[in-house]
C-alpha angles and dihedrals in degrees: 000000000000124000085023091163092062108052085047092055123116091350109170099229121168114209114201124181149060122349131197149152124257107211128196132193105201116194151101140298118209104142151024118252119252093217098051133008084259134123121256113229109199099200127229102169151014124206129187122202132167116269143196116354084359087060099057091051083056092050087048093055101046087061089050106260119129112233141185135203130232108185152094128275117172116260083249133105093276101059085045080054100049097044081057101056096038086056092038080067091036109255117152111250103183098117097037098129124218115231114188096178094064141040125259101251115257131185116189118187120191111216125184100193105331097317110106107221098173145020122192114191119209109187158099123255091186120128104253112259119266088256099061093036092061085049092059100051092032092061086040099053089042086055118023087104098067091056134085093215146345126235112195104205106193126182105170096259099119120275107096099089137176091251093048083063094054096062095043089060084067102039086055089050083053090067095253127139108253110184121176130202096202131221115197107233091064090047085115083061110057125094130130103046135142094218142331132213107218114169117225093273103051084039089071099041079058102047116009087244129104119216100211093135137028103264097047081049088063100046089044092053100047085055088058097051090052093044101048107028089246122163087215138332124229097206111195105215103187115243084351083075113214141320119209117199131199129177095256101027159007151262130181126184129188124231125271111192117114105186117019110209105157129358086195106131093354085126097057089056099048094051093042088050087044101055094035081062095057103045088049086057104253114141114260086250085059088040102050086045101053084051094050083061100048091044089052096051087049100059087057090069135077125254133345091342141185132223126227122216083230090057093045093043094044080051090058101046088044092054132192 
């Protein structure tokens, strides 16, 4: 695992899925509200960051890669807001669709310290229309071959589409790296994968089986693989740390977090440090070890946060 910087550097990844802001309302509670038993939060400060499939670009290009976004933003101030941003940290942009039918997808989170007390969701969960749908694959299919691998960030807001997963059976045919961070209401979507990164919960919705030991990790797995043609699944599994599964073994790998702040976002890093592994030719054991690392430096900070290659390679000097 050593020089990971620089296998990481300059990777050509294509994120497709769904993008989003994270928006936070930083401020103070020092009394109860005369109109409702409700605090009162008197704000400070507002912070927008990249969320969803946006934040794992961002996490991509933080570890050097260069990344580029396939996905859909309204045609409204907030997706204006959020290409800006997206280029201001040099993401590429060019593939970024306009939408005028739906909102871009907000999520703004009211903190008071660093307690969240309220979240208010502004979005569309509608399948995309058939218009924009054939705009994504067909970009994607027009474009798979000039990336090292393809990370299919889907939270459940619309764009991954049955279409879409028709195209990625024959860019993994192709020989290209296809990872999936899942979202449970397109489970009856997904085949032709190299991996996907389901969490414990979505594990179960998937199987039936929850993965809470070891053993109940590797059966869980191995129906994944079958259910959804994967060459192997990498399942988090919280404080447990992570189970990878491969058709004919095994590997378990203990937590490494040492404060949890915030689990926000952990599971974009872990899937963009993941994939950036692979395609750098790492095995899927380094690779979902590298990501349990990076996924454990991540939950100690606030908010929708990135990783840095430094952090990853000083956690690995410094050990257990």
């Amino acid at each position: 695992m050593k020089d990971i910087a620089k296998k990481f550097k300059d990777k050509k990844i294509l994120v497709i899925g769904d993008l989003m802001i994270d928006e936070y309302i930083f401020g103070k509670v020092e009394r109860i509200s005369p109109e409702a038993p409700v605090p009162v939060v008197e704000a400070k400060e507002t912070k927008a960051k990249p969320g969803g499939a946006a934040n794992v670009a961002v996490n991509l290009k933080t570890l050097g890669a260069n990344p580029f976004i396939l996905g859909v933003i309204g045609k409204d101030e907030k997706g204006r807001m959020l290409k800006h941003i997206l280029k201001e940290r040099g993401i590429n942009t060019s593939l970024l669709i306009e939408d005028e039918t739906r909102p871009t997808t907000v999520k703004t989170r009211i903190m008071a310290g660093s307690q969240q007390l309220l979240r208010v969701d502004w979005e569309s969960k509608e399948y995309l229309n058939k218009k924009i749908v054939l705009k994504i694959t067909e970009e994607f299919k027009e474009d798979f071959k000039q990336f090292d691998g393809i990370i299919i960030s889907d939270y459940g807001k619309g764009v991954i589409t049955k279409e879409l997963f028709e195209v990625v059976a024959e860019v993994k045919e192709n020989g290209k790296v296809v990872t999936l961070d899942p979202k449970d209401r397109n489970f009856h979507l997904y085949h032709d994968i190299t991996a996907m990164t389901p969490n414990m919960r979505e594990t179960f919705q998937a199987t039936g089986i929850y993965p809470e030991t070891e053993r109940t990790a590797e059966e869980a797995g191995r129906k994944l693989i079958e259910k959804f043609k994967l060459d192997f699944a990498l399942i988090t599994r919280s404080e447990k740390g992570m189970s990878l599964i491969k058709k004919d073994k095994s590997y378990h790998i203990p937590a490494k977090a040492k404060q949890v702040y915030d689990v926000t976002g952990a599971g974009d890093t872990v899937i963009a440090v993941f994939t950036l592994a692979l395609v750098a030719g790492e095995s899927p054991e380094k690779a979902a070890e590298i990501a349990n690392i990076a996924g454990g430096i991540v939950v100690g900070k606030l908010g929708t946060a990135v990783v840095k290659t430094e952090e990853i390679e000083k956690a690995i000097k410094e050990g257990p």
